[in-house]
DRENDO-1510 file (C-alpha; in Angstrom, 1 decimal, always signed):
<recs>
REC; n; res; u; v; w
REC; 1; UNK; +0.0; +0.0; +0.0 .
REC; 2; UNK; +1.2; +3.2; -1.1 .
REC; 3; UNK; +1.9; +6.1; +1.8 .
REC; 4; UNK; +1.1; +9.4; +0.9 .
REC; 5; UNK; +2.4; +12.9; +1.8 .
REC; 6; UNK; +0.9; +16.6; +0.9 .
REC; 7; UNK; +1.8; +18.9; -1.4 .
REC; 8; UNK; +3.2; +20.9; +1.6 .
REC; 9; UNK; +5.4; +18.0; +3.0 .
REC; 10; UNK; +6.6; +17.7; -0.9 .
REC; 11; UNK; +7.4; +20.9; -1.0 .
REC; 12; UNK; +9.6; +21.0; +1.6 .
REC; 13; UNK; +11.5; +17.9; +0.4 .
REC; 14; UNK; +12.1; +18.8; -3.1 .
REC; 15; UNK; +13.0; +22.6; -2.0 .
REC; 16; UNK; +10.6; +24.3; -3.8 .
REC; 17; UNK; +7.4; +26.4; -3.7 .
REC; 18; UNK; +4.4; +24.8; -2.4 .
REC; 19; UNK; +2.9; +26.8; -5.6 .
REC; 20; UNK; +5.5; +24.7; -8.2 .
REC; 21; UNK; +4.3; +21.4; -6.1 .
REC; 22; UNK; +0.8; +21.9; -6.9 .
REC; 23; UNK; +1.7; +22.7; -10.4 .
REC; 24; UNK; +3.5; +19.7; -11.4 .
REC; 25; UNK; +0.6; +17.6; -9.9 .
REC; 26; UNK; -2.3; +19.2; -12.2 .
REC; 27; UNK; +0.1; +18.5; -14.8 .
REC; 28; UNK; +0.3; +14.9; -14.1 .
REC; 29; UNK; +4.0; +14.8; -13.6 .
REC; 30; UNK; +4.0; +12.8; -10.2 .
REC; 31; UNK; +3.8; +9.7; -10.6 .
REC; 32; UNK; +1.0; +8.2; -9.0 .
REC; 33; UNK; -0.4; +11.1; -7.5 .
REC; 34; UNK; -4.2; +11.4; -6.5 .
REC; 35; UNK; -6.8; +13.4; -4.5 .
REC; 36; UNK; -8.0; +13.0; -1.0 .
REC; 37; UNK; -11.1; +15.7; -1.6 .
REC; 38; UNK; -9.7; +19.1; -2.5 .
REC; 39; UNK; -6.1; +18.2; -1.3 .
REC; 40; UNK; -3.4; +16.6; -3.5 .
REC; 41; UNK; -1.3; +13.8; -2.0 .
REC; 42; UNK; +2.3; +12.1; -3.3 .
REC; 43; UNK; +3.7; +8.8; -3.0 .
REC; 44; UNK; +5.8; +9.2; -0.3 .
REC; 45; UNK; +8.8; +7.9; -2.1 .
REC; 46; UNK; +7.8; +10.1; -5.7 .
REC; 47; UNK; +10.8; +11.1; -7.2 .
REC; 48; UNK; +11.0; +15.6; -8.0 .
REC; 49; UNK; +10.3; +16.0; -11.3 .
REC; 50; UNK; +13.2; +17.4; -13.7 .
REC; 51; UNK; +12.5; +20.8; -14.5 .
REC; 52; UNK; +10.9; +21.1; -17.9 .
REC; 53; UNK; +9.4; +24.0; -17.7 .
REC; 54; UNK; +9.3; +26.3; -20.9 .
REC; 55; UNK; +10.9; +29.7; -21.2 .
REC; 56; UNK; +7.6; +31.2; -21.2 .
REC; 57; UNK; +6.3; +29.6; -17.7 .
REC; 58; UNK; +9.6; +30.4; -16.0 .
REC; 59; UNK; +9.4; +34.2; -17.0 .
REC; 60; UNK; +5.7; +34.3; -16.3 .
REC; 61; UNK; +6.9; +32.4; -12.7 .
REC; 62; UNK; +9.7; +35.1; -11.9 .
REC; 63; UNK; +6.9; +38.2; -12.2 .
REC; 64; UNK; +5.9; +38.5; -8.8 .
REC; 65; UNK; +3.2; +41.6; -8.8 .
REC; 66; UNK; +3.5; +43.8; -6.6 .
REC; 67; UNK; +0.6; +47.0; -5.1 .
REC; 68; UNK; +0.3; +48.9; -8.3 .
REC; 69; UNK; -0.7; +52.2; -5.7 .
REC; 70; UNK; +0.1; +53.8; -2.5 .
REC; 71; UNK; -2.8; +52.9; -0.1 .
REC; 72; UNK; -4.2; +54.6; +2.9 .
REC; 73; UNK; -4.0; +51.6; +5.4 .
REC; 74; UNK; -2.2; +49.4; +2.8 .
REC; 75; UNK; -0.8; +46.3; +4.2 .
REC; 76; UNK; +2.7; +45.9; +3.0 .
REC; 77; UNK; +4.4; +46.1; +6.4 .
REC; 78; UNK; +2.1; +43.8; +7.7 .
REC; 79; UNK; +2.7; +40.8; +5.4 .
REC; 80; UNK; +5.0; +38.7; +7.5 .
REC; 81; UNK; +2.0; +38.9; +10.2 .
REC; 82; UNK; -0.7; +38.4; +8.2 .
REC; 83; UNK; +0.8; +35.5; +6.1 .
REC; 84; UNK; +0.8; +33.8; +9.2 .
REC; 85; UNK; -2.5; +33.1; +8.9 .
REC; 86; UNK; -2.7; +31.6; +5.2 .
REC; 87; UNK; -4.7; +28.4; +5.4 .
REC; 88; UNK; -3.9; +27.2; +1.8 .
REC; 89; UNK; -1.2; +24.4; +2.5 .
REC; 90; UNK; -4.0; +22.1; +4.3 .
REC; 91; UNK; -5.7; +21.8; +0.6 .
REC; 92; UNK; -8.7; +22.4; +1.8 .
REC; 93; UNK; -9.1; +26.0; +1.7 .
REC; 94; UNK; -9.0; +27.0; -2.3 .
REC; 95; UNK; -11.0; +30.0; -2.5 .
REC; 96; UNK; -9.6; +33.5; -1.6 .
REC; 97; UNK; -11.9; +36.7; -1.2 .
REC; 98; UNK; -10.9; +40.1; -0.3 .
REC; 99; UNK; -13.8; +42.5; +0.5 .
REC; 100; UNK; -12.0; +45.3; +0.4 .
REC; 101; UNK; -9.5; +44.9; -1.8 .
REC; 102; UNK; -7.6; +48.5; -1.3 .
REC; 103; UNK; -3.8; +48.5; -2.6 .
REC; 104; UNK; -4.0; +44.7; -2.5 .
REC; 105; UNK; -0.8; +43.9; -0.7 .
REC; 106; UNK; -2.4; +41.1; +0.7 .
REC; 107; UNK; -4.1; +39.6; -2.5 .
REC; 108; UNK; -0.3; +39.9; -4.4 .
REC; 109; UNK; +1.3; +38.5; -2.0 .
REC; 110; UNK; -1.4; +35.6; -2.0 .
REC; 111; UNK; -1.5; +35.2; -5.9 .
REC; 112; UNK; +2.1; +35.3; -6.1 .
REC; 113; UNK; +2.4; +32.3; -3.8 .
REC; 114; UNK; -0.8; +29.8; -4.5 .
REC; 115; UNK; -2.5; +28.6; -7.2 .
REC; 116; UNK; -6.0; +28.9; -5.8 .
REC; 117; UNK; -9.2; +27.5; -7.7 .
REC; 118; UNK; -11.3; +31.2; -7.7 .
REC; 119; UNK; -10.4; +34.5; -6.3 .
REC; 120; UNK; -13.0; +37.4; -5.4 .
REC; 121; UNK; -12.2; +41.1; -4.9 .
REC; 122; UNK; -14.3; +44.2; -4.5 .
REC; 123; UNK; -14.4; +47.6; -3.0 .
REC; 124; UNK; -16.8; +50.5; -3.1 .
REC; 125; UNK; -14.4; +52.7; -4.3 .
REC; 126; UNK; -15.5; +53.1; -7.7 .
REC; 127; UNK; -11.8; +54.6; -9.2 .
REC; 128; UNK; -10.2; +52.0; -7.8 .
REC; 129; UNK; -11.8; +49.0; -9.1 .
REC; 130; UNK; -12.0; +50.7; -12.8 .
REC; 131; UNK; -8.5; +50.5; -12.1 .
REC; 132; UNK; -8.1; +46.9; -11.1 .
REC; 133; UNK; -10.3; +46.0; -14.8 .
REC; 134; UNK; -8.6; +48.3; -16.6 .
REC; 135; UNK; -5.3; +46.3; -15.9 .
REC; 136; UNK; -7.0; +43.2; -16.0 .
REC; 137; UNK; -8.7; +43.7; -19.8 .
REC; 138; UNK; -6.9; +46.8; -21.2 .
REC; 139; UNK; -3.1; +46.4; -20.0 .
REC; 140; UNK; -1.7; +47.9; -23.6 .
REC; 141; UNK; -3.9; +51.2; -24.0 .
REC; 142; UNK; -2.9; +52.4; -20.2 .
REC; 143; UNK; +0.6; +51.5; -20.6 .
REC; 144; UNK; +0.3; +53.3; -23.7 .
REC; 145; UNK; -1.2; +56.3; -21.8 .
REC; 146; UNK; +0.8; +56.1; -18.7 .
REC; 147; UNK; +4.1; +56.4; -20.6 .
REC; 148; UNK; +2.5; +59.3; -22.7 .
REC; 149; UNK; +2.0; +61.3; -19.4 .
REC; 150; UNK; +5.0; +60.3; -18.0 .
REC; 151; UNK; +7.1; +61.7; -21.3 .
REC; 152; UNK; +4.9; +64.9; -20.8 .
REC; 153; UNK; +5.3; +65.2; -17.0 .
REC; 154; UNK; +9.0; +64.5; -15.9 .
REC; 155; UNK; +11.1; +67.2; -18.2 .
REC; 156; UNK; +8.8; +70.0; -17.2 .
REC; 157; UNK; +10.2; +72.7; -14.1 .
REC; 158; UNK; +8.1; +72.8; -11.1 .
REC; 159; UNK; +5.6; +75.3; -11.6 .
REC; 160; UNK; +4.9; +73.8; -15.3 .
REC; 161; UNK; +4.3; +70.6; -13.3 .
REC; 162; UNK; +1.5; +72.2; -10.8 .
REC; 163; UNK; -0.1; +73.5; -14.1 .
REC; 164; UNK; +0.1; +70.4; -15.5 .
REC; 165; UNK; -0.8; +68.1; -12.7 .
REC; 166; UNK; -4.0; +70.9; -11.6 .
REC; 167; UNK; -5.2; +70.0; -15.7 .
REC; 168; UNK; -4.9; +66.1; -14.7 .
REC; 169; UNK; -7.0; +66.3; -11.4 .
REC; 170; UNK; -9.8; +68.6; -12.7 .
REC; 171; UNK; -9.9; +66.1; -15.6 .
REC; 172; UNK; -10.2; +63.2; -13.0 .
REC; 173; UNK; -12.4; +65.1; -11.4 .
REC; 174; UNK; -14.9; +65.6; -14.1 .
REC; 175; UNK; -14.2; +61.8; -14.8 .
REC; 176; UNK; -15.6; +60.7; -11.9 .
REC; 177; UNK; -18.4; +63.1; -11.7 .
REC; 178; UNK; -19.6; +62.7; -15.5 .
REC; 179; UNK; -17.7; +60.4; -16.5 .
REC; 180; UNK; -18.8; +56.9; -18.8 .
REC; 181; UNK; -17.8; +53.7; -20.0 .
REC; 182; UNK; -16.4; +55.0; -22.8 .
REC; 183; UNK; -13.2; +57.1; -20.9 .
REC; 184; UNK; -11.9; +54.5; -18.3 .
REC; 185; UNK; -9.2; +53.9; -19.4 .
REC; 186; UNK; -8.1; +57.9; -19.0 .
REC; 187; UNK; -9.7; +57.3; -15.9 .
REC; 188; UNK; -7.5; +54.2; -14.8 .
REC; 189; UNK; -4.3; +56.0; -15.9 .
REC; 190; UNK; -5.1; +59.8; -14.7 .
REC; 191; UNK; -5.9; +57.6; -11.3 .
REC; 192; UNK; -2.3; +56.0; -11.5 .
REC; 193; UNK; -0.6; +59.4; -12.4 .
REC; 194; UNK; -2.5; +61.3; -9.8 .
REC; 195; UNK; -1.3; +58.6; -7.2 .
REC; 196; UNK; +2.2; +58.4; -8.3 .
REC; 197; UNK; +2.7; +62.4; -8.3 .
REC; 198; UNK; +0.5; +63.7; -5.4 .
REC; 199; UNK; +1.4; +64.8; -1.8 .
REC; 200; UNK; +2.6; +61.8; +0.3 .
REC; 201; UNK; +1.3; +59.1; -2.7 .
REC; 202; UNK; -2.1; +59.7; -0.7 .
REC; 203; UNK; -5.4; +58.3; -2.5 .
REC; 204; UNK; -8.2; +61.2; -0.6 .
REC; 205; UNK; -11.1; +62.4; -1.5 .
REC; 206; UNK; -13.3; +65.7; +0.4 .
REC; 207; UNK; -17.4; +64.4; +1.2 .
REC; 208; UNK; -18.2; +65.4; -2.2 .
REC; 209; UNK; -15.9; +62.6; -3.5 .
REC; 210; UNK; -13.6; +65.0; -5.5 .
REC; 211; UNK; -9.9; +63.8; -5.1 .
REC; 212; UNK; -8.3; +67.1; -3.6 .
REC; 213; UNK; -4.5; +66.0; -3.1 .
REC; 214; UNK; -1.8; +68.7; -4.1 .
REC; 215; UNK; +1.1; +67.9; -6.4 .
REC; 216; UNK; +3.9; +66.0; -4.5 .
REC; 217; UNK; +7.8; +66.9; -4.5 .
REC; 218; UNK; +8.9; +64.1; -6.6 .
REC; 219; UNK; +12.1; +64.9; -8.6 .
REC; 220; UNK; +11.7; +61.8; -10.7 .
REC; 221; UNK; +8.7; +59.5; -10.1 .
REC; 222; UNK; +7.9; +56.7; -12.3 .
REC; 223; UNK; +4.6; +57.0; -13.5 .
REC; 224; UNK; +4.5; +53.9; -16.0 .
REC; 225; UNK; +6.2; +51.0; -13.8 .
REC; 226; UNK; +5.3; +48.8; -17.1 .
REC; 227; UNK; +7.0; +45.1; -16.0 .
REC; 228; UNK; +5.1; +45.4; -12.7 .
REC; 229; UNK; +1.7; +46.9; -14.3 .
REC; 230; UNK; +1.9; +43.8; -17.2 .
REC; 231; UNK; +3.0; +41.2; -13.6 .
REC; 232; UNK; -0.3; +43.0; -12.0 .
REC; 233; UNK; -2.6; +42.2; -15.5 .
REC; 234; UNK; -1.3; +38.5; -15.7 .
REC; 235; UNK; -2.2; +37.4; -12.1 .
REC; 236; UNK; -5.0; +39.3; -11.9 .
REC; 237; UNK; -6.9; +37.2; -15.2 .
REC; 238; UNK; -8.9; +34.8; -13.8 .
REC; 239; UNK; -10.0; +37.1; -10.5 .
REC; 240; UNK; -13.8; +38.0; -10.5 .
REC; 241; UNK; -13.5; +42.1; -9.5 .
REC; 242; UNK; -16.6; +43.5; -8.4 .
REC; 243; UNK; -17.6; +47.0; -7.2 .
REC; 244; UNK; -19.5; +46.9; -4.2 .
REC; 245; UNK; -20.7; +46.5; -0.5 .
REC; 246; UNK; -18.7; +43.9; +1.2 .
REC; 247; UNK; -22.2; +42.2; +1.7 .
REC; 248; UNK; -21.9; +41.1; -1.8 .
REC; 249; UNK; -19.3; +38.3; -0.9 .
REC; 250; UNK; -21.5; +36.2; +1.0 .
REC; 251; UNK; -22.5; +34.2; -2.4 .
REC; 252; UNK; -18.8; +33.6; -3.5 .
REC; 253; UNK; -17.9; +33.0; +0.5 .
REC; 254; UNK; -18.4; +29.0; +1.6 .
REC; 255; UNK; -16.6; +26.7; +4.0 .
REC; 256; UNK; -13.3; +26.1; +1.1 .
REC; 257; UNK; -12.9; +30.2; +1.5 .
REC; 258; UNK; -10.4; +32.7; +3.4 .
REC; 259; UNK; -11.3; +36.0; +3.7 .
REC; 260; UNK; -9.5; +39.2; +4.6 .
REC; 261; UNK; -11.1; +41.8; +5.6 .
REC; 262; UNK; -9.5; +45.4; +5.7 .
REC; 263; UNK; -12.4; +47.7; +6.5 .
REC; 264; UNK; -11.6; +51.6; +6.5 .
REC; 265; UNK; -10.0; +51.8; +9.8 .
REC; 266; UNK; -11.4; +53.3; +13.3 .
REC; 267; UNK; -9.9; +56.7; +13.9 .
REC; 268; UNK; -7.6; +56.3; +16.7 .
REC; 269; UNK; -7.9; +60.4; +17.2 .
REC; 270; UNK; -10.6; +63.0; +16.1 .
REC; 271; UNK; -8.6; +64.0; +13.1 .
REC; 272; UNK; -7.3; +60.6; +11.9 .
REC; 273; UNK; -10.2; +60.4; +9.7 .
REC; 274; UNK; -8.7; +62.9; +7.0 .
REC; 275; UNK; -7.2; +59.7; +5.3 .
REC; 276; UNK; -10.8; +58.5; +3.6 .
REC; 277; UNK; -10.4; +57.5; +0.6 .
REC; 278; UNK; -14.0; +57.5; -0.4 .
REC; 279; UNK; -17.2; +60.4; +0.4 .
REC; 280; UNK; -18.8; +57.0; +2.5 .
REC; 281; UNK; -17.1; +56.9; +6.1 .
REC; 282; UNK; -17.3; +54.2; +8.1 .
REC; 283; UNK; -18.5; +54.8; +11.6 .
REC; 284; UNK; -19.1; +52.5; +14.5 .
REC; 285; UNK; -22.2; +51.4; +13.3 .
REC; 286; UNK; -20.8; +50.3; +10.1 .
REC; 287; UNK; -18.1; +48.0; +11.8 .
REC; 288; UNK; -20.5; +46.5; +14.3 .
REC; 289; UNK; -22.3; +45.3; +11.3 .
REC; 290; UNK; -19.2; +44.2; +9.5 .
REC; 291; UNK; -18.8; +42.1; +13.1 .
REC; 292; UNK; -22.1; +40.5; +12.4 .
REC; 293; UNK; -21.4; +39.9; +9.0 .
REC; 294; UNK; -17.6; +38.0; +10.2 .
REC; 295; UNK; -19.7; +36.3; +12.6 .
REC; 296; UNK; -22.2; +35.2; +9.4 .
REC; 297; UNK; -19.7; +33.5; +7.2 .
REC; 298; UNK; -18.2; +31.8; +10.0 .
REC; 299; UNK; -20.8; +30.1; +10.5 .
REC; 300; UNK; -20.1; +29.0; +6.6 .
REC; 301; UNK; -16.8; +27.3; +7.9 .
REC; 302; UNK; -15.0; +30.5; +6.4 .
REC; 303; UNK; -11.4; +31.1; +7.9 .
REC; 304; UNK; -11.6; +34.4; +8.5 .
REC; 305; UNK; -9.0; +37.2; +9.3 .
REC; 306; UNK; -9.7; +41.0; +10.1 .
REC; 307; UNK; -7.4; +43.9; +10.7 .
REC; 308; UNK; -8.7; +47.1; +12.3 .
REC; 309; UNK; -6.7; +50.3; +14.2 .
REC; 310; UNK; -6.6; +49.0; +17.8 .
REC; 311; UNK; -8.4; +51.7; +20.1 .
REC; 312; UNK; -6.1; +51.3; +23.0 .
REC; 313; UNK; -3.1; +53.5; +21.1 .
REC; 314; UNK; -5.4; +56.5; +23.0 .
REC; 315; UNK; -7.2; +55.0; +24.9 .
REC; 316; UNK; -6.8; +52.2; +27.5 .
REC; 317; UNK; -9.9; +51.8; +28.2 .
REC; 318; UNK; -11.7; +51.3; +24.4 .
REC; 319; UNK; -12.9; +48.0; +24.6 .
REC; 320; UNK; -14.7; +48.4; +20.9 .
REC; 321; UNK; -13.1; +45.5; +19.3 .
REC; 322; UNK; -12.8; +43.3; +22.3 .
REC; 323; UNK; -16.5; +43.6; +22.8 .
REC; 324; UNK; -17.1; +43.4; +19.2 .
REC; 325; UNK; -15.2; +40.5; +18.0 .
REC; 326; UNK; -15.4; +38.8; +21.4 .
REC; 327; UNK; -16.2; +35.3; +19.9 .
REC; 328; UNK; -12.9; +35.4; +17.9 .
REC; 329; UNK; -9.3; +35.7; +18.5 .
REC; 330; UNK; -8.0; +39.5; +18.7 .
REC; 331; UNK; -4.1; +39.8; +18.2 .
REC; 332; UNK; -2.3; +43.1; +19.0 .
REC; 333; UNK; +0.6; +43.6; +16.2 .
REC; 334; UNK; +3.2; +46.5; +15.6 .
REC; 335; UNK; +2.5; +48.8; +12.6 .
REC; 336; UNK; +4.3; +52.2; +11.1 .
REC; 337; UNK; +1.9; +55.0; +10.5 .
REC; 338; UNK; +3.5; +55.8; +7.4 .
REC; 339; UNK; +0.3; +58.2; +5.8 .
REC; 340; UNK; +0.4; +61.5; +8.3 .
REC; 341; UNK; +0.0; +65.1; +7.1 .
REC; 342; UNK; +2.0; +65.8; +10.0 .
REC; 343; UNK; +5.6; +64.0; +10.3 .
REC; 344; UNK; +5.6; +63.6; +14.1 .
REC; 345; UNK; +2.4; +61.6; +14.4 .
REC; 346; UNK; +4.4; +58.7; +12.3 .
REC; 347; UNK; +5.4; +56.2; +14.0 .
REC; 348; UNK; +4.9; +52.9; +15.8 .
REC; 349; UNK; +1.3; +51.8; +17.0 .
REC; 350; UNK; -0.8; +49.0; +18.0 .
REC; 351; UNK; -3.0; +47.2; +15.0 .
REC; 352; UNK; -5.5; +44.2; +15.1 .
REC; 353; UNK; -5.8; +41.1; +13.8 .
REC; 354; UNK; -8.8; +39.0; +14.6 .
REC; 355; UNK; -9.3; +35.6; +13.2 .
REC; 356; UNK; -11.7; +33.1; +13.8 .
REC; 357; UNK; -8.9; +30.1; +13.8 .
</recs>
C-alpha cells in the first residue's frame, strides 16, 4: 500500500514552492499522484520531477506583482503577520476573497504564492476598481497612456508641473463626476498618475468625493512601472472584481474560502479620519455590522482574518473591538503610520488582527 504525503510536506522535500508542487501535480508529472477531496497527495517515495518548464512559464513564474498604488492603510508592512494566517497548505481552503480589496498587498502577495481555484475582490471605491479592470482587460492602451503622461510630466520645471498636474485632477475630477464607459481607461491612468505624483502618494477624496490632493515633491517619479503593471494584469486574469458592499461576498464566501477583511479603519484620534479614501465613512455602526457579518460566514466554515486600528493607542480603556469580536481571537501587532500630514504623528502603534482560527 502506497503512503502518501501533501503537497506541503513535498514541497519542503524537493526545496521548492508549495505553488510549483501543486503545479506539477495538475500536470500529471508525479507519478502516481491522486486526491483526498480538495487536497493533492504524493507517494511518499515520488521522485521531484526534472525541471521542464518552458521559457515562457519560468518568466511568467519570476513576475511577482506587486501594489500597483500607495494605499491609505495598505498592508505591506504587515505581510509577514498576516501571512501567518494563510490556510492554503492544508488543501482544503481553495478559494480566496478580499472585501476590500484596497492597494492589495495582501491579494499579491497571495497570488504570487498559491494557485487557488477562484479569487474574489471588491471595494466601493468606484476609481479604484476601474483600475483593477482596466489592468486586468486593457493592459496595452494604459501603458500606452501612462508612458505618454510620463514623457509629458517629468522634463517639465516645477511650476509647469503644478499646471500640468492641476489640468490632470480637474480632468479626473470631471471623470468621476460625468464620467462613462467609454473614458476608463483615462480614468485608470489619470488615477495612477495622480497617485504616483501627489502629496505623500495619498489616494483622498473631500465628502463630495472629488480627489483634492496637491502635487507632491517628486524629482523623478515613475509613473509607467510597465514590467510590474503587465505582472499585475497577468495574475490578476482569472479574479472575479466587483464594485461593491462587502455584503456582496457572501455568495462567492463557503466553507473552502479565506477572507481578509480590511475595513476603513477606526480613527484612533478626532482628526485621523482625513485619510478617507471615499465620500462614504465608516463609523461604528458600520463596523458593528461588519462584526455580524464575520460572525455570518463563520458560520459558513469560512477562515476568517480581520485587521482594524486598535483603540487602546489612546485609549486604554476602548474595549470596541474586544467587545465586538469577542467570539474570535483578537491579536495586538506593531505597525508604522506611514500616511500623516504631520511627520511627528508617524510612528509605531498597536494594529489588530482578529481571526476566527
Amino acid at each position: 500500500m502506497l503512503t502518501y504525503m501533501t503537497a506541503s510536506e513535498a514541497a519542503k522535500k524537493w526545496n521548492i514552492s508549495h505553488r510549483r508542487v501543486l503545479t506539477l501535480c495538475k500536470e500529471n508529472r508525479i507519478t502516481n499522484v491522486a486526491t483526498l477531496g480538495n487536497m493533492w497527495i504524493i507517494p511518499i517515495d515520488a521522485k521531484k520531477p526534472e525541471d521542464a518548464r518552458s521559457k515562457r512559464y519560468t518568466q511568467s513564474n519570476e513576475k511577482n506583482a506587486k501594489p500597483f498604488l500607495k494605499w491609505a492603510g495598505g498592508k505591506g508592512q504587515l505581510l509577514k503577520e498576516i501571512e501567518r494566517y494563510y490556510p492554503f497548505d492544508s488543501g482544503s481552503i481553495t478559494k480566496y476573497a478580499e472585501p476590500f480589496v484596497g492597494g492589495g498587498a495582501v491579494l499579491f502577495d497571495i497570488l504570487s504564492k498559491y494557485d487557488l481555484s477562484e479569487i474574489y475582490i471588491s471595494d466601493i471605491n468606484d476609481e479604484l476598481i476601474n483600475t483593477y479592470r482596466i489592468i486586468r482587460d486593457d493592459i496595452d492602451a494604459l501603458i500606452k497612456l501612462l508612458y505618454t503622461m510620463q514623457n509629458d510630466f517629468i522634463p517639465l520645471d516645477t511650476d509647469s508641473r503644478k499646471i500640468y498636474y492641476n489640468e490632470k485632477r480637474e480632468r479626473f475630477n470631471d471623470l468621476k463626476v460625468n464620467g462613462n464607459e467609454n473614458i476608463n481607461i483615462e480614468k485608470a491612468a489619470l488615477m495612477i498618475f495622480l497617485n504616483k505624483t501627489c502629496f505623500n502618494g495619498l489616494f483622498r477624496v473631500n465628502r463630495k468625493g472629488l480627489f483634492n490632493v496637491p502635487m507632491g515633491a517628486y524629482k523623478n517619479p515613475m509613473i509607467c512601472d510597465e514590467k510590474n503593471l503587465r505582472a499585475v494584469s497577468e495574475k490578476l486574469q482569472n479574479v472575479t472584481i466587483v464594485c461593491g458592499d462587502y455584503r456582496e461576498s457572501a455568495d462567492f464566501i463557503d466553507e473552502n474560502t479565506f477572507v481578509y477583511f480590511d475595513p476603513p479603519y477606526r480613527p484612533i484620534t478626532d482628526t485621523a479620519s482625513f485619510t478617507a479614501y471615499t465620500e462614504n465613512l465608516f463609523n461604528d455602526e458600520e463596523q458593528i455590522e461588519l462584526a455580524r457579518f464575520v460572525d455570518d460566514m463563520h458560520k459558513k466554515g469560512a477562515k476568517i482574518v480581520i485587521s482594524n486600528s486598535d483603540p487602546k493607542n489612546s485609549n486604554t480603556e476602548d474595549d470596541f473591538f474586544d467587545n465586538i469580536y469577542s467570539a474570535h481571537k483578537i491579536k495586538r501587532v506593531e505597525a508604522t503610520r506611514m500616511i500623516n500630514c504631520q511627520a511627528q504623528a508617524r510612528g509605531k502603534i498597536k494594529e489588530l488582527l482578529i481571526s476566527n482560527f
